[in-house]
C-alpha positions as CSV (number, residue, x, y, z in Angstrom):
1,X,93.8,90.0,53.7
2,X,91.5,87.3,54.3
3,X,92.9,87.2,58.1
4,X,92.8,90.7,58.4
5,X,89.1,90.6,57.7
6,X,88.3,88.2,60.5
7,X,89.5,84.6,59.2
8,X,92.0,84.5,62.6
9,X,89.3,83.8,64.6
10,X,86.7,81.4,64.8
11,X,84.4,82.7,67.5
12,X,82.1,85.9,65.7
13,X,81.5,87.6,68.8
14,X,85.2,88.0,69.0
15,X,84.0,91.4,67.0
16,X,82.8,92.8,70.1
17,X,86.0,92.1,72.0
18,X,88.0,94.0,69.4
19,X,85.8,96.7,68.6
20,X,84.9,97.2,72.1
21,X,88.8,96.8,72.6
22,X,89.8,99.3,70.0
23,X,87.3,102.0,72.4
24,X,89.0,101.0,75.5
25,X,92.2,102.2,74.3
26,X,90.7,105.1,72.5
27,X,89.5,106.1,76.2
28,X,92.9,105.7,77.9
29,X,94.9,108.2,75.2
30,X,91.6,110.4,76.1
31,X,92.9,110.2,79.9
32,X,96.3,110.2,78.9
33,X,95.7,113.5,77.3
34,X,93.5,115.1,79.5
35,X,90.6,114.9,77.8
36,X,89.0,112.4,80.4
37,X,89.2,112.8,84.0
38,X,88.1,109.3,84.9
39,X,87.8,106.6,82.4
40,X,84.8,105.1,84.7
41,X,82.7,108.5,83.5
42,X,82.4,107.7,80.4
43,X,80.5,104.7,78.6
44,X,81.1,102.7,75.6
45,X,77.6,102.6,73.9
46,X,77.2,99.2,71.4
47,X,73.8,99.5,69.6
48,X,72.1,96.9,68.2
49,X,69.7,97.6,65.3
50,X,68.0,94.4,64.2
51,X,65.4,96.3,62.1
52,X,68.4,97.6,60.1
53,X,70.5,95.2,60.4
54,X,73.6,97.4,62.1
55,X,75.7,97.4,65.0
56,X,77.4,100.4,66.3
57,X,80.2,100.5,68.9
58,X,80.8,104.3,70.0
59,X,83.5,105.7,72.4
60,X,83.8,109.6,73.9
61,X,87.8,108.9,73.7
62,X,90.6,110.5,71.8
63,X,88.9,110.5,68.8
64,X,91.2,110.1,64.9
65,X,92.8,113.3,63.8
66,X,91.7,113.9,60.0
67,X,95.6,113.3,58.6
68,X,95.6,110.7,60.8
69,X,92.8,108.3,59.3
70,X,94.9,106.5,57.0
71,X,98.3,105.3,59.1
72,X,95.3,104.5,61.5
73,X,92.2,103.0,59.9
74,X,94.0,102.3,56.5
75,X,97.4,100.3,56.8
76,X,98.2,97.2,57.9
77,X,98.9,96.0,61.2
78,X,100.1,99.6,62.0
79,X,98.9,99.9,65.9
80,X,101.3,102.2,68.0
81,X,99.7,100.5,71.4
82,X,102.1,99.9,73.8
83,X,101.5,97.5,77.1
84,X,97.6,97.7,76.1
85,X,95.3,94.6,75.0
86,X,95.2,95.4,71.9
87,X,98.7,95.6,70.3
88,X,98.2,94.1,66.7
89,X,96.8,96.1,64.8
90,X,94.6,93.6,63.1
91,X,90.9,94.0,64.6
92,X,89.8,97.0,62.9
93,X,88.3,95.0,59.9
94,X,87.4,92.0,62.4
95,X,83.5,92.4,61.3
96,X,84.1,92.4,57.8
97,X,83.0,88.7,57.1
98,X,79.5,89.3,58.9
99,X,78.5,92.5,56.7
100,X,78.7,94.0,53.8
101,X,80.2,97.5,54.7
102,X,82.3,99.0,57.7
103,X,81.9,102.5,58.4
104,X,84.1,105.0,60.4
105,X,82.9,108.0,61.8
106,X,85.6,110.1,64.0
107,X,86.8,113.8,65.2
108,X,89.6,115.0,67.5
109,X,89.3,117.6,69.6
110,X,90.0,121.2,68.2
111,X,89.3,120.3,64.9
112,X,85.5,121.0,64.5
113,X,85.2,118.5,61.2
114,X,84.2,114.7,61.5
115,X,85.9,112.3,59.4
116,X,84.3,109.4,57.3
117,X,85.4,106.4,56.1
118,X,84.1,103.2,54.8
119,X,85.3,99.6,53.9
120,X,83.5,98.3,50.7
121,X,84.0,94.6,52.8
122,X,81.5,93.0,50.5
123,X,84.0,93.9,47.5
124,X,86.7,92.6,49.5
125,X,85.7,89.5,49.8
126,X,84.6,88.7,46.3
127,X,88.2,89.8,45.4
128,X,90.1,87.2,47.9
129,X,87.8,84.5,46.6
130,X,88.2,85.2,42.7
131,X,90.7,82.7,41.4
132,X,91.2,85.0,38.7
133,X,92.8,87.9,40.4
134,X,95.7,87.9,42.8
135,X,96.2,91.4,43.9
136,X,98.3,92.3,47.0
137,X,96.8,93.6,50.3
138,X,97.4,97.2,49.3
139,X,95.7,96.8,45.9
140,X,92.5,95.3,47.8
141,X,92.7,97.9,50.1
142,X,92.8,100.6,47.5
143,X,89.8,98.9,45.7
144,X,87.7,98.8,48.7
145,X,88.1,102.4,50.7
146,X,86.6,105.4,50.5
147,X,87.1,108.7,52.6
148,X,84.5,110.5,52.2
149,X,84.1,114.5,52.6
150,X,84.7,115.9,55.7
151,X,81.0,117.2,57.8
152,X,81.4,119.9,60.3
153,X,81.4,118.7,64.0
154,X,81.7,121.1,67.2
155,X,85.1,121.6,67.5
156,X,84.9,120.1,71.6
157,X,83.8,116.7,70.2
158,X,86.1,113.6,70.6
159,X,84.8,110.6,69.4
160,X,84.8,107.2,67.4
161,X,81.8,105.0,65.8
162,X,82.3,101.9,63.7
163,X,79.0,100.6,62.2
164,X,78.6,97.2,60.8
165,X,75.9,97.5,57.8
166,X,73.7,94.7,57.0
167,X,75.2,92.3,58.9
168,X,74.6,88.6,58.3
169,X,74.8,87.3,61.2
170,X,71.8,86.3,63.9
171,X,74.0,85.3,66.9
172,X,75.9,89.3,66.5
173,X,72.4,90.4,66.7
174,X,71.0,88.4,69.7
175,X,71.2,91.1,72.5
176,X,71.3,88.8,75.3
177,X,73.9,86.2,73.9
178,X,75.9,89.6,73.2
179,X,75.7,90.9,76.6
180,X,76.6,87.5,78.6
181,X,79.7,87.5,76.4
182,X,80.8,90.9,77.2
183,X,80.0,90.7,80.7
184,X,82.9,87.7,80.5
185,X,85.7,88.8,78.2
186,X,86.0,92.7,78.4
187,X,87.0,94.7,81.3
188,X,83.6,95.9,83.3
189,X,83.2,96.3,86.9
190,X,82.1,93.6,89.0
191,X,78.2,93.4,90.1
192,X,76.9,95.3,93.4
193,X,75.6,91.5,94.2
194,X,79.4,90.1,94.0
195,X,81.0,93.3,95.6
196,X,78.6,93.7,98.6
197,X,78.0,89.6,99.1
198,X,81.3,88.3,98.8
199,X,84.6,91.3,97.6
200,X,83.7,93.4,100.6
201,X,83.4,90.9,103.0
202,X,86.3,88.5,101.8
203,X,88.8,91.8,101.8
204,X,88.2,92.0,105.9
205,X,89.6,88.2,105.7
206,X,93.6,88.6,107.2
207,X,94.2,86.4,103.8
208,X,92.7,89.3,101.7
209,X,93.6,92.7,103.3
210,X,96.7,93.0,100.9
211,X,94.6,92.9,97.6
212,X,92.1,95.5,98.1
213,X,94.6,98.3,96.3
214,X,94.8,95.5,93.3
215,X,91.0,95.5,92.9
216,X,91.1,98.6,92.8
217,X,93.6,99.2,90.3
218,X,92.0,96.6,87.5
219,X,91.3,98.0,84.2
220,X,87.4,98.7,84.2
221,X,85.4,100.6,81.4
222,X,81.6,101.5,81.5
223,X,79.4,99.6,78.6
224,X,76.5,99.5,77.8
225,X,74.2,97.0,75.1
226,X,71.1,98.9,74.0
227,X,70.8,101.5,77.0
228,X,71.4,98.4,79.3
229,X,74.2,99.0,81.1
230,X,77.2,95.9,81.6
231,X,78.7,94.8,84.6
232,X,80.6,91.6,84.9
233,X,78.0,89.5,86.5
234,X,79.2,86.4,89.2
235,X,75.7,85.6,90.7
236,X,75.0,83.3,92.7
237,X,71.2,83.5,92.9
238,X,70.7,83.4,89.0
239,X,73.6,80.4,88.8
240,X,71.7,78.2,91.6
241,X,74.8,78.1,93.8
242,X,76.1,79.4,96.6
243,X,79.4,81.4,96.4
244,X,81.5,80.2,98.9
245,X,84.4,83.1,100.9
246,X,86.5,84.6,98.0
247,X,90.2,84.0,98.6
248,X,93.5,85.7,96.9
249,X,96.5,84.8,95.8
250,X,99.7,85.9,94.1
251,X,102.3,83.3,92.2
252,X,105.9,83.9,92.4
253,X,108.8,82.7,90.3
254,X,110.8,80.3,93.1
255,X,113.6,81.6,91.7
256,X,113.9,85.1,90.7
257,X,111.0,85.6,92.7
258,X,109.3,87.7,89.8
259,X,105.9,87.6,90.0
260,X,103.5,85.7,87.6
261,X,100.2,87.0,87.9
262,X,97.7,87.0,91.4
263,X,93.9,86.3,91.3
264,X,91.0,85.0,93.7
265,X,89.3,81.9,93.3
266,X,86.2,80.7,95.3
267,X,84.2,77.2,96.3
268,X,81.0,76.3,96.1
269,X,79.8,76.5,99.9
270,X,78.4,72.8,99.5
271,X,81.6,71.5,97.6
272,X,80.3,70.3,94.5
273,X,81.1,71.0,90.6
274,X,79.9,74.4,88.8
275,X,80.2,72.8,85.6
276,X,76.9,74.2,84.3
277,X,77.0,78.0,85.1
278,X,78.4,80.8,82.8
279,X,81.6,82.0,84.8
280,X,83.0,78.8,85.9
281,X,86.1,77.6,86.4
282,X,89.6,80.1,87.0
283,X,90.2,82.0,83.8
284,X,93.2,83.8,82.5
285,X,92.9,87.4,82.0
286,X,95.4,89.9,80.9
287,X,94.8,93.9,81.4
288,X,91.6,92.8,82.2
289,X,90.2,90.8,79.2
290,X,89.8,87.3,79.6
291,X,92.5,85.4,77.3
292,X,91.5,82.2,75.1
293,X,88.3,80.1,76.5
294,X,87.1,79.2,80.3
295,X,88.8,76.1,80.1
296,X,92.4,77.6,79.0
297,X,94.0,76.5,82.1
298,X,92.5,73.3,82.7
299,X,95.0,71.2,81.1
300,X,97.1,72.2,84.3
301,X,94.9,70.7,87.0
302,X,95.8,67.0,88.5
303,X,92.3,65.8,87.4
304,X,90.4,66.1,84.5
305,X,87.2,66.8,86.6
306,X,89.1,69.5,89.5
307,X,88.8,72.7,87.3
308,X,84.9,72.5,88.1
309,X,85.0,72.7,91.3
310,X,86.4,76.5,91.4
311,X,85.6,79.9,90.2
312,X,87.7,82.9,89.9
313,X,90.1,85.0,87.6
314,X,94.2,84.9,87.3
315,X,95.4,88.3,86.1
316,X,98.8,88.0,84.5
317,X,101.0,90.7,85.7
318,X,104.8,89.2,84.3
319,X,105.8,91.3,80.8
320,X,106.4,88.0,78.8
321,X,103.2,86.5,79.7
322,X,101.6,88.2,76.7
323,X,98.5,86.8,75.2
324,X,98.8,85.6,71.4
325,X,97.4,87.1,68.4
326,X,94.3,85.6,68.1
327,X,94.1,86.3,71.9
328,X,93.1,82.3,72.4
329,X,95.9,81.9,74.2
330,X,99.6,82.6,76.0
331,X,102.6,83.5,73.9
332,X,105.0,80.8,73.9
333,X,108.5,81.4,75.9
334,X,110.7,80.2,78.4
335,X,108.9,82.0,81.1
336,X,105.2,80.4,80.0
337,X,106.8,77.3,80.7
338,X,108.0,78.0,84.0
339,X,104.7,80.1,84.8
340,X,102.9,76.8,84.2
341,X,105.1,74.7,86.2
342,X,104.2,77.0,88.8
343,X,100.6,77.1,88.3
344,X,100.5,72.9,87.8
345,X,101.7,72.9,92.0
346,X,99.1,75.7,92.7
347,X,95.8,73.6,91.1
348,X,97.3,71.0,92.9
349,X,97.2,72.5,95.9
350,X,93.9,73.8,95.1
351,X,92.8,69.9,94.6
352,X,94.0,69.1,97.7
353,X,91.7,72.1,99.2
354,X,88.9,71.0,97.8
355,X,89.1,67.5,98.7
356,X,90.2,68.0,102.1
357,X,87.1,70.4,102.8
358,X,84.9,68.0,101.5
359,X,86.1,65.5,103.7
360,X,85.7,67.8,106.3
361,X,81.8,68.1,105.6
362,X,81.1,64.7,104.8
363,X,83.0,62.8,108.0
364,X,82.8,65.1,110.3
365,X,80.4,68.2,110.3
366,X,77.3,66.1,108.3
367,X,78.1,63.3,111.0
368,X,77.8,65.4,114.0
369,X,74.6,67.5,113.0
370,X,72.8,64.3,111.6
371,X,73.8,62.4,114.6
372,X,72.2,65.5,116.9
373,X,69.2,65.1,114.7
374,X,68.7,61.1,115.0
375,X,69.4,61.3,119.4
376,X,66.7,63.5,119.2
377,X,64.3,61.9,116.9
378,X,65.1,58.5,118.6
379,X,64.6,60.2,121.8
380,X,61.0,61.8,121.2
381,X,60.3,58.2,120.1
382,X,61.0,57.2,123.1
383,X,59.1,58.8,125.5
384,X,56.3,57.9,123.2
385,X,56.8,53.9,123.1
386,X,55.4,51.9,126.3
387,X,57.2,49.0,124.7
388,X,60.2,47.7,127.0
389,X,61.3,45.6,123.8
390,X,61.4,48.7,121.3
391,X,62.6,50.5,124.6
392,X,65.7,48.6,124.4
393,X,66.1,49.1,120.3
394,X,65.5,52.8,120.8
395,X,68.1,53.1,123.7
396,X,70.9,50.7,121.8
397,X,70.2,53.2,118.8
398,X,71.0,56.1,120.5
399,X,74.3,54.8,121.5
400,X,75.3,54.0,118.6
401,X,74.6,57.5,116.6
402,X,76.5,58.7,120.3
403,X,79.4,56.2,118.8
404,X,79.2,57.8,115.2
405,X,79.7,61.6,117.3
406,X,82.9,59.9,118.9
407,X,84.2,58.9,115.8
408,X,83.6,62.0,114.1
409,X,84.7,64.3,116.9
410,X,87.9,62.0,116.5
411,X,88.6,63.5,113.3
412,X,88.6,67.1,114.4
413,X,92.4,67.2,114.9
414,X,93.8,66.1,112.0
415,X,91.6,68.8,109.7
416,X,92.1,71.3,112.5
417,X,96.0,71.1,111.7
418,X,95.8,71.4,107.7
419,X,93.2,74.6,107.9
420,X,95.4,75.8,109.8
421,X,98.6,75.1,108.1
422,X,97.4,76.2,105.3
423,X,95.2,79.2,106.4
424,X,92.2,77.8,104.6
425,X,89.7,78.3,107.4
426,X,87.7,80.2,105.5
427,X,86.9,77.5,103.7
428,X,85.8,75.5,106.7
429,X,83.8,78.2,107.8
430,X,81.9,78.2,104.2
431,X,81.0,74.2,104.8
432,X,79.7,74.9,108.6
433,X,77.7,77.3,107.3
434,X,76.0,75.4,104.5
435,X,75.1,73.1,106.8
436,X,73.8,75.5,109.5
437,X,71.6,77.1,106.4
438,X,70.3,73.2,105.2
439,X,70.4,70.9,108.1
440,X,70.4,72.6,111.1
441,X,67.8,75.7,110.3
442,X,65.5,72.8,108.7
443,X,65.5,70.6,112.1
444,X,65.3,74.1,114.2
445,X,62.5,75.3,112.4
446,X,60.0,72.2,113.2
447,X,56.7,73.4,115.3
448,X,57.5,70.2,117.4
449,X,61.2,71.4,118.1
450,X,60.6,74.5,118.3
451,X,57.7,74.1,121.6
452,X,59.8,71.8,122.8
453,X,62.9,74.2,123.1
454,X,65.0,71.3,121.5
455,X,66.9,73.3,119.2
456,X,70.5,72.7,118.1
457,X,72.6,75.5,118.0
458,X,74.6,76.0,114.6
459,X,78.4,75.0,114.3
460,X,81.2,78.1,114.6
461,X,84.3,76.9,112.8
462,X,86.1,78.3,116.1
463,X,84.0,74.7,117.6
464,X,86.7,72.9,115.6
465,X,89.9,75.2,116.4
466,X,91.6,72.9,118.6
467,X,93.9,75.5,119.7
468,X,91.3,78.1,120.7
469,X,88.4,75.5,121.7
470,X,86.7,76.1,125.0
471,X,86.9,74.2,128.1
472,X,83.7,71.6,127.6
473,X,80.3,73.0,129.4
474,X,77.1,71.6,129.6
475,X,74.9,72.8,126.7
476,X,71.3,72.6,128.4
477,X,69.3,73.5,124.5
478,X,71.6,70.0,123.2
479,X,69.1,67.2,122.6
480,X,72.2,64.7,121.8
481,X,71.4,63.0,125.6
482,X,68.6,60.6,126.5
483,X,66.3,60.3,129.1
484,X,68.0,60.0,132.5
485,X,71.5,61.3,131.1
486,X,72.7,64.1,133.0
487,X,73.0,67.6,130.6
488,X,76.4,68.0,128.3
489,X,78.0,69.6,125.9
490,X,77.2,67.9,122.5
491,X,80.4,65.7,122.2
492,X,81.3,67.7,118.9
493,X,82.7,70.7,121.4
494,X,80.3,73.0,121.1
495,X,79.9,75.9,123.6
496,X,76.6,77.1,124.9
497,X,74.5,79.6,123.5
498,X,75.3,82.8,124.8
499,X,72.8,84.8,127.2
500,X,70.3,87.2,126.0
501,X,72.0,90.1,126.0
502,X,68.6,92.5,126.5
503,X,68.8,94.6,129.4
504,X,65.8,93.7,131.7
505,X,64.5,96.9,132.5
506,X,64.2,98.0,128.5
507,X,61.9,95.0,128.2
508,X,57.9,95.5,127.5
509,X,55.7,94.8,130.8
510,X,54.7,91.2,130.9
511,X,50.8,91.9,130.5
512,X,51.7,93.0,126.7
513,X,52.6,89.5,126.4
514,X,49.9,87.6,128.3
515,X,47.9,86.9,124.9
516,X,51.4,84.6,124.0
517,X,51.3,82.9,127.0
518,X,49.7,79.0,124.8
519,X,53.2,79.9,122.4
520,X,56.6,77.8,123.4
521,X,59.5,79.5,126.0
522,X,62.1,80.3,122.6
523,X,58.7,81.9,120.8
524,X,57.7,83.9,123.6
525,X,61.4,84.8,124.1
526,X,61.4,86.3,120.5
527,X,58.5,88.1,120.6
528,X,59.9,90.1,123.8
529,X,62.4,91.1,121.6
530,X,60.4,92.5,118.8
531,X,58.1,94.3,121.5
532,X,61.5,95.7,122.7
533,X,62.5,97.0,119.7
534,X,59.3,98.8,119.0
535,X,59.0,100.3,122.4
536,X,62.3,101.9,122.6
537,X,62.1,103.6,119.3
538,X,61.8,107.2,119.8
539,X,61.4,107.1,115.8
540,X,58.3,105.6,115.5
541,X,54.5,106.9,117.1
542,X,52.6,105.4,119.8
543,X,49.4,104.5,117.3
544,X,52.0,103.6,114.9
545,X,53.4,101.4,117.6
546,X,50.1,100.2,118.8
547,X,49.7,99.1,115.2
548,X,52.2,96.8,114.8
549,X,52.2,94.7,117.3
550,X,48.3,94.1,116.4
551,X,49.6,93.1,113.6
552,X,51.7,91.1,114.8
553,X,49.8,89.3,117.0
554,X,47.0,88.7,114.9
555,X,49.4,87.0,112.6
556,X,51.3,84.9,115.6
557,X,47.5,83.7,116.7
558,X,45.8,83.1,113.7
């Protein structure tokens, strides 16, 4: 009895995965039975009334038939479910050692009464801890419930409420604790941040296109906490990281060739641990809900330290990969044991990954942008120094960060082969762009660099595609060459930046422009564009027109 009440698990806010639980299912008979059309119209509403000290969870779905209330709120471990999260039967009382009473408020459709029930938990518990007595489970349970009369209800309703009263707990009642643990265990839809910034894009990857009918498909219910609705929340600006592409997968028995379970899993773009951010690490998940802790799986990398360094969820989709009672773990069997075999040579993998592309940053793409960067800071220095002695230091400098380039560029091949081989390039392409957005946008951005049309253009990872790089051609914006060198491609086989593609008889006439004429060649270049823009909309006015580009200029010349 005492487990029945909540002694199986040790985390409290295990209540709202079971009560919330309990709804989802109620919702899916609702479908099931026609009641529902679409189990993403209606919401499950948790209310949290710290004045009263009382939390509600309410569902619109099938609702408890009056003659029904006992076999389903009453007895023990009687759950019908079938292939649903919640097959136990044990989570109904899950609250009862935070409060004092439970109370169950329900009608079916058609029946125009609402039913009421209560668990005298309090009660309950002072029997299971009195030495004296030592009644069964259906004695206590006999003690402790009441069904109350029946209240009329319009006879359309379908519904289910279970009410903690005077709960005991603070950390049940702290809204935004309650809400970050819901947006991680139950099954909610994903963020519009994670499915415009990274889903959407990442299922246009050839990798991806076969798992957009799996997203899809997932188990997702509407909640909300206090009129605040829930989504499963993976962001990157909150979490002070940078997603990197999102990638899927699907393990397969070697053998049988069953499958396990699929997923997705991302990087940081800038290769480094998420240790300190709510939704790290893979987790296991099972019709949705996430099974055991974050770190369930971890005991399966190589390294103690390689489970921070990814993100992302592993659905299990095999019938004897069930989670366990409790729901803090996998069910024990022969094919567990081969599941994890399998998923031991996939972290690995995954390791490998990780290290590779960080390799790939540090000894290669960092080298070859801070090498640009140093020939062209060494080479401003020297048409500054008048000194034939620092002259020579300057010059033997430059050859050697040309050196470092060689070396680097050197590397290409070998990393070229194993993002290919493994079709990882997506990871590669995350790294190039991490830098682009640090290194290269900071160097580009310099008042000095920019009048001085010394820019660097950004990496492409198709720039380290061996089989698809371009013939070399000079690249006449590359500072990588000193004084007196004749113009080339930087040696890491970049192409040239591509011509403006502006038609020029849609630009503006050039005496629009004359008050730029003290700005730098790329400057000047970009404010043709903007004038462009504005003077071949038909959408906006000429004094609107006229407007903004005062505007603008006074802004550009202030």
């Amino acid at each position: 009895m005492r487990q029945y009440m909540g002694e199986l698990y040790e985390d409290c806010m295990v209540v709202y995965r079971e009560y919330i639980q309990n709804a989802c299912d109620s919702i899916e008979d609702a479908v099931a039975a026609g009641l529902i059309t679409d189990r993403k119209k209606t919401t499950i509403i948790v209310n949290i009334d710290t004045y009263n000290h009382t939390i509600s969870i309410e569902d619109k779905g099938i609702g408890i038939p009056s003659d029904k209330i006992g076999p389903y709120l009453v007895d023990v471990a009687s759950s019908k479910k079938i292939n649903r999260a919640g097959q136990y039967g044990i989570g109904r009382l899950n609250g009862a050692n935070y409060c004092d009473e439970i109370r169950y408020e329900t009608s079916a459709a058609g029946e125009g009464i609402k039913s009421i029930l209560t668990w005298d938990v309090k009660k309950a518990r002072e029997i299971c801890q009195d030495p004296e007595q030592d009644p069964t489970t259906e004695e206590i349970i006999d003690l402790v419930t009441t069904l109350h009369p029946s209240e009329p209800e319009n006879i359309d309703e379908h519904y289910c409420r279970v009410t903690l009263v005077n709960v005991n707990n603070e950390e049940l009642m702290d809204q935004e604790k309650v809400i970050a643990y819901i947006q991680q265990i139950v099954p909610l839809d994903y963020s519009l941040e994670f499915k415009d910034n990274l889903l959407k894009p990442s299922l246009d990857l050839d990798c991806n296109v076969d798992y957009a009918e799996r997203f899809k498909n997932l188990w997702i219910y509407k909640i909300s906490v206090n009129n605040t609705p829930v989504e499963k929340k993976y962001s990157s600006v909150e979490s002070g990281f940078e997603f990197g592409s999102l990638k899927c997968f699907t393990l397969i028995d070697p053998k049988t060739e069953e499958e396990f379970a699929w997923g997705w899993y991302a990087m940081n773009k800038t290769v480094k641990q998420m240790n300190d951010i709510p939704t790290s690490f893979i987790r296991a998940r099972h019709c949705n809900y996430q099974i055991g802790p974050s770190t369930l799986l971890a005991g399966l990398y190589p390294y103690p330290i390689a489970p921070a360094y990814f993100i992302g969820e592993l659905h299990l989709t095999h019938p004897d990969l069930q989670p366990t009672a409790s729901r803090d773990g996998i069910k024990q069997n022969a094919t567990k044991s081969i599941f994890e075999l399998r998923i031991k040579r996939f972290f690995k993998e995954l390791y490998t990954l990780y290290n590779k592309t960080s390799k790939f940053r540090s000894e290669v793409v960092d080298k070859l942008i801070d090498a640009d960067i140093q020939i062209y800071n060494l080479t401003q220095k020297l048409k500054s120094e008048d000194d034939p002695a620092e002259k020579a230091k300057i010059k033997e400098k430059i050859k050697e960060e040309k050196t470092t380039k060689e070396t680097a560029r050197k590397k290409i091949a070998s990393y070229s082969e194993y993002f290919t081989q493994t079709d990882s390039w997506f990871a590669a392409g995350d790294v190039i762009d991490a830098v682009n957005d640090s290194t290269v946008k900071s160097h580009n951005s310099k008042t000095e660099v920019i009048k001085g049309d010394s820019q660097i253009r950004p990496f492409n990872v198709n720039d380290f595609k061996i089989e698809e790089k371009a013939p070399e051609k000079p690249n006449p914006i590359s500072p990588s060459d000193g004084p007196g060198d004749a113009p080339s491609n930087p040696d890491s086989g970049r192409a040239p930046l591509p011509e403006d593609p502006t038609p020029v008889d849609t630009m503006p006439e050039d005496n629009e422009l004359d008050i730029y004429k003290g700005l730098s060649q790329v400057e000047r270049k970009l404010i043709k564009k903007f004038y462009n823009v504005i003077n071949n909309s038909s959408d906006i006015p000429t004094k609107i027109k006229d407007k903004i580009k005062k505007n603008l200029s006074k802004k550009i010349l202030k």
